[in-house]
N, CA, C and O atoms as a GROMACS GRO file, in nm:
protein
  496
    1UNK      N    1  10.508  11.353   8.178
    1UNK     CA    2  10.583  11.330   8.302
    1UNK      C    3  10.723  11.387   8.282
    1UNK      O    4  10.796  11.342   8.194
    2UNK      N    5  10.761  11.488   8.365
    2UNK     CA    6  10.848  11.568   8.377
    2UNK      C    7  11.020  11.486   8.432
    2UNK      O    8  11.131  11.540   8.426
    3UNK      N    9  10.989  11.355   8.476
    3UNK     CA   10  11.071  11.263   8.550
    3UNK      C   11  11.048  11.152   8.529
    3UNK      O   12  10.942  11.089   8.528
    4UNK      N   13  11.143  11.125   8.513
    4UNK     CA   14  11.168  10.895   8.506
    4UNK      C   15  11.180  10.839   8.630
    4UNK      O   16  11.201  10.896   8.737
    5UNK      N   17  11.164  10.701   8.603
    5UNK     CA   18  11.202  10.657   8.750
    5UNK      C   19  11.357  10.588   8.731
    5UNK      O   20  11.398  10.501   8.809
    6UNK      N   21  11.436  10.638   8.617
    6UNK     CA   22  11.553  10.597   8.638
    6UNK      C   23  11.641  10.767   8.711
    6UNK      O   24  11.745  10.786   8.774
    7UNK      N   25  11.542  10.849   8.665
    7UNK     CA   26  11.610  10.966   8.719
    7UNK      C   27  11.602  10.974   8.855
    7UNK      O   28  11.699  11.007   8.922
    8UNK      N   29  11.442  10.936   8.924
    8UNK     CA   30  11.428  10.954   9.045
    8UNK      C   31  11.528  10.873   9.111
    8UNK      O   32  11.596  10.939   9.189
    9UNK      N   33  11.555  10.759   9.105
    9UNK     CA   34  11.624  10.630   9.152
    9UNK      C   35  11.742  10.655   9.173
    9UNK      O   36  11.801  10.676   9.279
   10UNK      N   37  11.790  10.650   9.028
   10UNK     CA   38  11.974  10.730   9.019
   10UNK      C   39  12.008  10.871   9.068
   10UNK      O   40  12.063  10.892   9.176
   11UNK      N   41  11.981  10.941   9.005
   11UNK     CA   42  12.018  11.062   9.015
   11UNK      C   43  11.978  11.173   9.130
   11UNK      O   44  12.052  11.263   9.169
   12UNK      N   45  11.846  11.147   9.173
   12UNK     CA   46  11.778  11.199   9.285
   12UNK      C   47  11.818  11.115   9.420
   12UNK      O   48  11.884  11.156   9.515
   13UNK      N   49  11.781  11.037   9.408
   13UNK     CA   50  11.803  10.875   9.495
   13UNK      C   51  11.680  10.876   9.611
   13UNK      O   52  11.678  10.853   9.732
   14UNK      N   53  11.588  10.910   9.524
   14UNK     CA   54  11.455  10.916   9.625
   14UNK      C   55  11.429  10.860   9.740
   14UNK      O   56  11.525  10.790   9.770
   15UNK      N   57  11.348  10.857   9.819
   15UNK     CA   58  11.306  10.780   9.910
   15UNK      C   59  11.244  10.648   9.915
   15UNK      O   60  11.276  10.549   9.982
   16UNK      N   61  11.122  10.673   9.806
   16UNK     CA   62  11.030  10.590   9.760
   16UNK      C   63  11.055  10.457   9.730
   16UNK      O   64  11.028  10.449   9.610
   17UNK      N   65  11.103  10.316   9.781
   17UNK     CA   66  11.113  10.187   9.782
   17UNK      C   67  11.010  10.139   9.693
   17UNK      O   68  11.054  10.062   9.608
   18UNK      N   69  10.902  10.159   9.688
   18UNK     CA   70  10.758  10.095   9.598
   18UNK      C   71  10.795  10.050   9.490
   18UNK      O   72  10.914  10.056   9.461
   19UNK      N   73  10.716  10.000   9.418
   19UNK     CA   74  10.708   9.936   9.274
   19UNK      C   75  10.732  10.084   9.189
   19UNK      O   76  10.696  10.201   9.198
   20UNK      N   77  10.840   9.974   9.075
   20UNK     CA   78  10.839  10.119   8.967
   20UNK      C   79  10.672  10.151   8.902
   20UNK      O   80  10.683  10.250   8.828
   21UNK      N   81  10.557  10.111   8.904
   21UNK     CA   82  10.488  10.128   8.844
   21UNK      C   83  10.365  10.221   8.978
   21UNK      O   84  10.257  10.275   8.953
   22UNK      N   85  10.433  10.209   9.106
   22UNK     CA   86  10.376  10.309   9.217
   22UNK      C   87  10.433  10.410   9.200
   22UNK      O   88  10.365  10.512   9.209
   23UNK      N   89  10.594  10.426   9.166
   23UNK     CA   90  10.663  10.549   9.152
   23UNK      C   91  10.633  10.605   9.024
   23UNK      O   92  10.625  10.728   9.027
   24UNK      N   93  10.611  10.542   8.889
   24UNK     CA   94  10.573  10.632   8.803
   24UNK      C   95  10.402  10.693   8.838
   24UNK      O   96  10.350  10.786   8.776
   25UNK      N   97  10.373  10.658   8.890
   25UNK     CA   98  10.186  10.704   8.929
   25UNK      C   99  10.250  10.860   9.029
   25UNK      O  100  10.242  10.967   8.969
   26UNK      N  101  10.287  10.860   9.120
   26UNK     CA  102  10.349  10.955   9.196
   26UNK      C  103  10.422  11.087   9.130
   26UNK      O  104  10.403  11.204   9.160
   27UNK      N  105  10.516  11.029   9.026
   27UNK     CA  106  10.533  11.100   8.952
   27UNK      C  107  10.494  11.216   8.847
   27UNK      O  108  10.527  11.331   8.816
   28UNK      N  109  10.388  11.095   8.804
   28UNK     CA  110  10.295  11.169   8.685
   28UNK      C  111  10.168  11.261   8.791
   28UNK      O  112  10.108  11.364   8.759
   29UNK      N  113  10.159  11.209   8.875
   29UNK     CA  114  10.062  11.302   9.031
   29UNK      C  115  10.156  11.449   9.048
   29UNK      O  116  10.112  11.564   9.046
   30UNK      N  117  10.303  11.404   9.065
   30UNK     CA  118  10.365  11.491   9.071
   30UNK      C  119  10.409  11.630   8.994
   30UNK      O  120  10.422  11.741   9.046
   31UNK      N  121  10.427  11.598   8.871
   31UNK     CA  122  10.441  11.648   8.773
   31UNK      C  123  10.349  11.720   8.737
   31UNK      O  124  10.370  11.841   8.722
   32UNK      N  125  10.163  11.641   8.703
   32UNK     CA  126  10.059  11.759   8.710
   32UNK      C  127  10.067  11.883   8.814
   32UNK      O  128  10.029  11.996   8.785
   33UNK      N  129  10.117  11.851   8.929
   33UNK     CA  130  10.084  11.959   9.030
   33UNK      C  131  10.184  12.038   9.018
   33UNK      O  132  10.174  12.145   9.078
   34UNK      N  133  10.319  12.007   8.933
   34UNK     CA  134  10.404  12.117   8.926
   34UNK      C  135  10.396  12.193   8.814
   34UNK      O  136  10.481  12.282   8.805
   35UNK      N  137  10.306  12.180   8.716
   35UNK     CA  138  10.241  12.237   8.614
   35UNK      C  139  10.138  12.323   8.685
   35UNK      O  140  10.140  12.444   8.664
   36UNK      N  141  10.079  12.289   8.740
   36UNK     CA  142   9.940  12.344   8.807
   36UNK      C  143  10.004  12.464   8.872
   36UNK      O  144   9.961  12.576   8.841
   37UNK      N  145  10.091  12.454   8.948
   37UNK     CA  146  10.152  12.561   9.050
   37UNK      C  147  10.208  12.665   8.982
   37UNK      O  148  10.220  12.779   9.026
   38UNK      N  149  10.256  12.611   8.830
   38UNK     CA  150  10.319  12.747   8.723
   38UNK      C  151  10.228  12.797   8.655
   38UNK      O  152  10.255  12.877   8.566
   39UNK      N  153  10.134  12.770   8.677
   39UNK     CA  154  10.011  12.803   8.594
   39UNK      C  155  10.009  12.769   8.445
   39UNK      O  156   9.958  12.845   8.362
   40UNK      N  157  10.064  12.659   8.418
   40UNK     CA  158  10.022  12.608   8.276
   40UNK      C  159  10.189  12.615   8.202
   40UNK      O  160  10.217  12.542   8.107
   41UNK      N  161  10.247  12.669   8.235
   41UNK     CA  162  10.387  12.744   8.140
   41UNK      C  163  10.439  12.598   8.128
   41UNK      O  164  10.450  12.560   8.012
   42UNK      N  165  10.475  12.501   8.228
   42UNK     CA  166  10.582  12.395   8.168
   42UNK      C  167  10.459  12.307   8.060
   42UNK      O  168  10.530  12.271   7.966
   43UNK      N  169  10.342  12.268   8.037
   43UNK     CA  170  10.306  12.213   7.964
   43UNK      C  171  10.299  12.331   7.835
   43UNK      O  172  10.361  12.298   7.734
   44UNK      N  173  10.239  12.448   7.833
   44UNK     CA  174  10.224  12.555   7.701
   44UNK      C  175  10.376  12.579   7.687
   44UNK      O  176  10.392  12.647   7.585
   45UNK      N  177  10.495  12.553   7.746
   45UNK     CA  178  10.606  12.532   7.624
   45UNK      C  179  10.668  12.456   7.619
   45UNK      O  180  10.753  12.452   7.530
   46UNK      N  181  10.654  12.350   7.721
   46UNK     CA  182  10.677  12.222   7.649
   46UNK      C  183  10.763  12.191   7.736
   46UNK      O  184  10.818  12.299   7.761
   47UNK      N  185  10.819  12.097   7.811
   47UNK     CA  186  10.989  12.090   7.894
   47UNK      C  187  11.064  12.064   7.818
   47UNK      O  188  11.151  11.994   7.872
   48UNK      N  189  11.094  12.085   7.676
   48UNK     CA  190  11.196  12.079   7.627
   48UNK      C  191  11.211  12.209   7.589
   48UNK      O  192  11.318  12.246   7.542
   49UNK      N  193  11.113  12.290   7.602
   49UNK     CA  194  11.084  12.486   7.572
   49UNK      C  195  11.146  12.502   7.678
   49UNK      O  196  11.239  12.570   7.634
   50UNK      N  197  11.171  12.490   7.807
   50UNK     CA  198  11.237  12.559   7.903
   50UNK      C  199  11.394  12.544   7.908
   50UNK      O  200  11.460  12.468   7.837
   51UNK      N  201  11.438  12.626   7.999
   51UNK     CA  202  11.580  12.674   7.969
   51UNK      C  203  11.640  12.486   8.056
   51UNK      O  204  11.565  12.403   8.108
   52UNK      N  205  11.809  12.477   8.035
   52UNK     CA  206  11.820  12.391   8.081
   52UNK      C  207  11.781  12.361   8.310
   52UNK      O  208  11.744  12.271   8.385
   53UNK      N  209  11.828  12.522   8.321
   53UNK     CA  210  11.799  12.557   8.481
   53UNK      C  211  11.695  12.517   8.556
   53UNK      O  212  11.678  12.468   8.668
   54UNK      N  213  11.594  12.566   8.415
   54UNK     CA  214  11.436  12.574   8.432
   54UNK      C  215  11.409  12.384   8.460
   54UNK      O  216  11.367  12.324   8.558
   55UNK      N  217  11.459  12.334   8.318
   55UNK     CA  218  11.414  12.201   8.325
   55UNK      C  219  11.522  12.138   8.458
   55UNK      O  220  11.472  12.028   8.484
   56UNK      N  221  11.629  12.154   8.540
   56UNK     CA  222  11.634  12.069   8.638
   56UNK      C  223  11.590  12.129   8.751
   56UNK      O  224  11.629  12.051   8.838
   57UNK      N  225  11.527  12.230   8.814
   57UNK     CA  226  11.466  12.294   8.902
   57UNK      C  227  11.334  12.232   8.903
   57UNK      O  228  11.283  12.201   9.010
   58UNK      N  229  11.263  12.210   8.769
   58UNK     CA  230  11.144  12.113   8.738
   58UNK      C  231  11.149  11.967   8.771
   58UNK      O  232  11.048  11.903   8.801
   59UNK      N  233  11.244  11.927   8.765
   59UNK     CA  234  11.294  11.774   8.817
   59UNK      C  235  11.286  11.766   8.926
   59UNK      O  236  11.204  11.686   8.971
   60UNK      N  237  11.372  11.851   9.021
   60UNK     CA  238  11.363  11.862   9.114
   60UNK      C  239  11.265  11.855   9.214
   60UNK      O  240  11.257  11.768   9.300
   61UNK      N  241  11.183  11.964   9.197
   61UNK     CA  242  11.015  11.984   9.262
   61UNK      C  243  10.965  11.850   9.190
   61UNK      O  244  10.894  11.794   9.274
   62UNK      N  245  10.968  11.777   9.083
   62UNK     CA  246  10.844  11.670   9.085
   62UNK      C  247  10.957  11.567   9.196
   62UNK      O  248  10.903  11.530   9.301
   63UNK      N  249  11.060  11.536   9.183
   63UNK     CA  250  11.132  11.450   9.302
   63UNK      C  251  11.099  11.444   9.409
   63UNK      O  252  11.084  11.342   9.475
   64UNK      N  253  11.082  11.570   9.444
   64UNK     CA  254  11.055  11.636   9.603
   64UNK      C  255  10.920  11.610   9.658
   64UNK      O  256  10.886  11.598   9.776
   65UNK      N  257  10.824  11.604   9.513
   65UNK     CA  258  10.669  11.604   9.568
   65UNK      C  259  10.647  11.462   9.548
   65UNK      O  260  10.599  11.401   9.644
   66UNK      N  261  10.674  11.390   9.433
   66UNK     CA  262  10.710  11.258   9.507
   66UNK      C  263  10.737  11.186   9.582
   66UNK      O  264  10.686  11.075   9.591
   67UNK      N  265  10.829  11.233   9.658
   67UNK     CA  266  10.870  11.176   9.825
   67UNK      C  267  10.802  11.238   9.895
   67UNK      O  268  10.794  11.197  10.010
   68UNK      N  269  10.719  11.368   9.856
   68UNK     CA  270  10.585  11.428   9.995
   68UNK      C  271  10.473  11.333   9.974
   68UNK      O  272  10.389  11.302  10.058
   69UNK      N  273  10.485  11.280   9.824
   69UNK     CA  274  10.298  11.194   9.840
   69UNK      C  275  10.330  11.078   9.910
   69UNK      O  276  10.258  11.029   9.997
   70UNK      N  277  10.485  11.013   9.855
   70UNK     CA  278  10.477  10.875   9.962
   70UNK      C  279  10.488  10.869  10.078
   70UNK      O  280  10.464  10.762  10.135
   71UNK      N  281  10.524  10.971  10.141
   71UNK     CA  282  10.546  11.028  10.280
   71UNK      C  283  10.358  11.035  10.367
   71UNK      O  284  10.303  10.977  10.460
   72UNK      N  285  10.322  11.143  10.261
   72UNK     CA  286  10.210  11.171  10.317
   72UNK      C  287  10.065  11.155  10.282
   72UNK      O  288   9.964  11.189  10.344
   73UNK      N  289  10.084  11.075  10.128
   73UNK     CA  290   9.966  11.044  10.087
   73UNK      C  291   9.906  11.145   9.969
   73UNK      O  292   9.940  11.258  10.005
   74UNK      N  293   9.831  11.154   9.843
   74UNK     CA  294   9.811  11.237   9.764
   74UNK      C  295   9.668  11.294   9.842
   74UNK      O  296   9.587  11.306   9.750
   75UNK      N  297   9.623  11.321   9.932
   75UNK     CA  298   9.570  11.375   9.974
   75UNK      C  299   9.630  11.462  10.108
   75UNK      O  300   9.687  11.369  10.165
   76UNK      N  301   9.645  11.531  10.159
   76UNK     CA  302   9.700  11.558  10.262
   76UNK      C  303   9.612  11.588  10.401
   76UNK      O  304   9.525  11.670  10.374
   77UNK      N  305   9.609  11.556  10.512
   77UNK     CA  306   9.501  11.571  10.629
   77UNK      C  307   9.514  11.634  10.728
   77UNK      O  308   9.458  11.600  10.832
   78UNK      N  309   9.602  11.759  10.718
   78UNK     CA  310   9.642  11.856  10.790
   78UNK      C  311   9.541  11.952  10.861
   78UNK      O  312   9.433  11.924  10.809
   79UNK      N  313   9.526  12.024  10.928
   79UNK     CA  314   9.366  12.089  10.952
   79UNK      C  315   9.430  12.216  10.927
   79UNK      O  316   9.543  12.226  10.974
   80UNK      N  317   9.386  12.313  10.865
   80UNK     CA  318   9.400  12.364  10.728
   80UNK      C  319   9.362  12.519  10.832
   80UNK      O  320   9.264  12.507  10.906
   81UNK      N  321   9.422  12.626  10.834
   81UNK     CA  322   9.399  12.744  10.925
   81UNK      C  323   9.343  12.847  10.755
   81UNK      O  324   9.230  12.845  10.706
   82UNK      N  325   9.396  12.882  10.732
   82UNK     CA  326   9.340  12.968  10.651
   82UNK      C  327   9.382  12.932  10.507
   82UNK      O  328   9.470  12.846  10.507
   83UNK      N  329   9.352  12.967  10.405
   83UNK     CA  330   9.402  12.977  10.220
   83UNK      C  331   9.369  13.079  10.180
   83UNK      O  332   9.271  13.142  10.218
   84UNK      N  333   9.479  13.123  10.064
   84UNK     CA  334   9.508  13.214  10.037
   84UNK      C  335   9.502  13.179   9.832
   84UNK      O  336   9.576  13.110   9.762
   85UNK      N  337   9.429  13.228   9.811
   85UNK     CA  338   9.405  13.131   9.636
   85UNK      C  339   9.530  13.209   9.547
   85UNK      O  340   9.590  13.118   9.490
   86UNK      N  341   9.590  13.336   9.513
   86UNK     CA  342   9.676  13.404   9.451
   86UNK      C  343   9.784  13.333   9.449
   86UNK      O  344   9.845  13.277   9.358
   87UNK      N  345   9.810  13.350   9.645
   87UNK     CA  346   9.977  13.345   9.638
   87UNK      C  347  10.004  13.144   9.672
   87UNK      O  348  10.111  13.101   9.718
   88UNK      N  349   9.904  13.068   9.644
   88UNK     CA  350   9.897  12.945   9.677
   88UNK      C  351   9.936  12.871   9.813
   88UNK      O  352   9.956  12.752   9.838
   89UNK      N  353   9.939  13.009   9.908
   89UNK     CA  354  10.024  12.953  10.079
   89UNK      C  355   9.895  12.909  10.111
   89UNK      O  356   9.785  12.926  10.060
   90UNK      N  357   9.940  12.843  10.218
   90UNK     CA  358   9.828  12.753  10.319
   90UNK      C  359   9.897  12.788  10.441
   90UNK      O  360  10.018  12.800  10.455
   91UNK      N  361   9.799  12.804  10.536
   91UNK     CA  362   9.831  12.819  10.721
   91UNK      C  363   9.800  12.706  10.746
   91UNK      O  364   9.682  12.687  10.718
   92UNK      N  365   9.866  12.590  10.797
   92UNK     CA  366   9.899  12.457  10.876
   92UNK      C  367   9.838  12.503  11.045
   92UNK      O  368   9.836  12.609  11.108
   93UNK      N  369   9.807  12.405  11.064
   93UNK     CA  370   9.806  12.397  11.259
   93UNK      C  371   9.880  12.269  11.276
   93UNK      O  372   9.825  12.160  11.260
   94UNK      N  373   9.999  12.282  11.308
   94UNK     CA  374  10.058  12.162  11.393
   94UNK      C  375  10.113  12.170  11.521
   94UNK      O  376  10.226  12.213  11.543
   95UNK      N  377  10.038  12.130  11.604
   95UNK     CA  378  10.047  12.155  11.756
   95UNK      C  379  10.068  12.272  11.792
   95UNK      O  380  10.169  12.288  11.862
   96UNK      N  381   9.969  12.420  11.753
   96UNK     CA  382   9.974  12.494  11.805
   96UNK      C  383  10.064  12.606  11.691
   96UNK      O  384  10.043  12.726  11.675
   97UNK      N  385  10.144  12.540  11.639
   97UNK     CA  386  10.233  12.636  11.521
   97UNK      C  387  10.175  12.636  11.406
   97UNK      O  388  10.128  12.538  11.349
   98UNK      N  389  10.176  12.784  11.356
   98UNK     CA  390  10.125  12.719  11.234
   98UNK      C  391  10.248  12.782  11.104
   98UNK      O  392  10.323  12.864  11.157
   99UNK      N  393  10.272  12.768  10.995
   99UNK     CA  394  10.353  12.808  10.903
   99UNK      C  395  10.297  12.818  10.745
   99UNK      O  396  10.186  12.772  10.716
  100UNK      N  397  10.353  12.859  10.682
  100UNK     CA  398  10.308  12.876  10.544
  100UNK      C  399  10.361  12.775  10.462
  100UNK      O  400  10.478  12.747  10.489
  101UNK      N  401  10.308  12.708  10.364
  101UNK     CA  402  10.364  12.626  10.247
  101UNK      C  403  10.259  12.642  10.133
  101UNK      O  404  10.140  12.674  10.133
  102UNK      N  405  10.349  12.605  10.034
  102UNK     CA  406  10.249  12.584   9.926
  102UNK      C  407  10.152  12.447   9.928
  102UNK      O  408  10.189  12.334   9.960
  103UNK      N  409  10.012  12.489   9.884
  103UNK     CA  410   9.896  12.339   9.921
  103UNK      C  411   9.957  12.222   9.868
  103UNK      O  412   9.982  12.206   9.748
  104UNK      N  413   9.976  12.149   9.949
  104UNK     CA  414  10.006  12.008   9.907
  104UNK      C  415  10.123  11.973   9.841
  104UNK      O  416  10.130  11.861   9.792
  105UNK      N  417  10.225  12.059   9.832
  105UNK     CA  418  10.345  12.036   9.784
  105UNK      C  419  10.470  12.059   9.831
  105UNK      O  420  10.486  12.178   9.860
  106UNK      N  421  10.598  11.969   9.855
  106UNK     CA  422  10.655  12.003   9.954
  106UNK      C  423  10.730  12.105   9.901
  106UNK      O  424  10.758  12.146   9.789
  107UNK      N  425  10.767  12.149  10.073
  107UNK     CA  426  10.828  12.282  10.057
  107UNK      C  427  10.980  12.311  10.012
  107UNK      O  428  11.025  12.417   9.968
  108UNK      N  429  11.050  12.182  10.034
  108UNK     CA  430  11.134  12.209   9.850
  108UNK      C  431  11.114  12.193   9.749
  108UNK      O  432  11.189  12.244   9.666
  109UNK      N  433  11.012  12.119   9.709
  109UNK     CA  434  10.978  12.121   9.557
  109UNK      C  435  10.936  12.253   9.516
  109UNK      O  436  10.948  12.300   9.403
  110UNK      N  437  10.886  12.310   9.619
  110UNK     CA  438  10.799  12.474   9.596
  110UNK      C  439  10.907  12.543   9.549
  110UNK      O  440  10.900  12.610   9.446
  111UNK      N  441  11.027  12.530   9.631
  111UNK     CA  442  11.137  12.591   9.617
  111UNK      C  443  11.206  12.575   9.490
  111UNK      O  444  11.242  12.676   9.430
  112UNK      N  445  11.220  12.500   9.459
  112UNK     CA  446  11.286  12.490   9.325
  112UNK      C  447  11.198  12.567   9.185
  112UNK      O  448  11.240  12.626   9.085
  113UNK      N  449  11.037  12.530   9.242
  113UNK     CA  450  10.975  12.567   9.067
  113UNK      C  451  10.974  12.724   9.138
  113UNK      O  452  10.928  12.800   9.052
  114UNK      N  453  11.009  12.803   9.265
  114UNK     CA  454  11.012  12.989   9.276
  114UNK      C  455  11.145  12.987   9.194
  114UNK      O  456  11.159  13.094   9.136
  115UNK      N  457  11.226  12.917   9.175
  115UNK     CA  458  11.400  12.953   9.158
  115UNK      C  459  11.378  12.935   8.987
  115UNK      O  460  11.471  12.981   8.920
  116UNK      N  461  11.287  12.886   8.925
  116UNK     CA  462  11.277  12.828   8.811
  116UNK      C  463  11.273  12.956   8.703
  116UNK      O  464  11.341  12.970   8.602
  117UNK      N  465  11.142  13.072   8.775
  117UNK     CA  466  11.058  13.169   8.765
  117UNK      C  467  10.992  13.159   8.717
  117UNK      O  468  10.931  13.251   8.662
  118UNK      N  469  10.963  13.025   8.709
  118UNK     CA  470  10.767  12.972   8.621
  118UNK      C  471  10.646  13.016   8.716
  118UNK      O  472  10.531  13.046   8.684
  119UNK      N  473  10.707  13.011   8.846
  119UNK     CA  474  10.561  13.081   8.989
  119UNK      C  475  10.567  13.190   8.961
  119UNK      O  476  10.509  13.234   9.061
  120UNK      N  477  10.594  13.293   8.893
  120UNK     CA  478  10.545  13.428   8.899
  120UNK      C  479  10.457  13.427   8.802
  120UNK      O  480  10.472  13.376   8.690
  121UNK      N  481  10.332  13.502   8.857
  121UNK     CA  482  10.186  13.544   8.835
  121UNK      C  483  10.226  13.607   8.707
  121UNK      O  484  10.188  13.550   8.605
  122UNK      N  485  10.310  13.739   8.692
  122UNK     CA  486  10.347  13.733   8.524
  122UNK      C  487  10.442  13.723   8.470
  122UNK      O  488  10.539  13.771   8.529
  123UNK      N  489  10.465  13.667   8.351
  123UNK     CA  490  10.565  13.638   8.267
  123UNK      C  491  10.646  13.737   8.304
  123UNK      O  492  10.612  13.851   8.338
  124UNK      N  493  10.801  13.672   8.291
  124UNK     CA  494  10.932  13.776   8.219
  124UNK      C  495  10.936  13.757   8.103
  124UNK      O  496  11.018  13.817   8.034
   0.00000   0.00000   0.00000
């Protein structure tokens, strides 16, 4: 787990009211999926292997997707227009609009792990 719940609490100042033991579950939900989205890099070097930028840009996105699961649930029930498996976007339909995000993760947390440069397909 990439985040505490003294970090989320203090320092982030999350949303999430729940039990600390709902917010660490969210977290650690969170955290897999921000591994998942880099394709493996923050667990194969470790978050103490990443630069300091890297590791609060990583904080960040698990914060962010934390407050998307309590928001919206670790499943999400959106009706789903098209996927795209490479670049990880999803086409949304919400009333007629639809937009791009990354699956199931919010779209600042996305933001932080592109700024990180752990989402690029290949290494620098």
């Amino acid at each position: 787990m990439y985040v505490d719940v003294r970090f989320y609490r203090k320092v982030f100042r999350g949303s999430f009211c729940g039990k600390n033991v709902e917010l660490m579950r969210l977290l650690e939900l969170a955290s897999v999926k921000a591994n998942e989205l880099t394709f493996g890099r923050i667990g194969r070097f470790g978050f103490e292997g990443l630069t300091e930028f890297q590791q609060e840009c990583v904080r960040q996105a698990v914060c962010f997707q934390a407050d998307y699961y309590a928001k919206n649930g670790i499943e999400n029930g959106e009706a789903i227009r098209s996927y795209r498996a490479l670049d990880v976007s999803v086409w949304y339909d919400r009333g007629g609009q639809s937009y791009a995000k990354s699956e199931g993760f919010s779209e600042m947390g996305y933001m932080f792990l592109e700024r990180s440069g752990l989402c690029a397909r290949v290494e620098r």
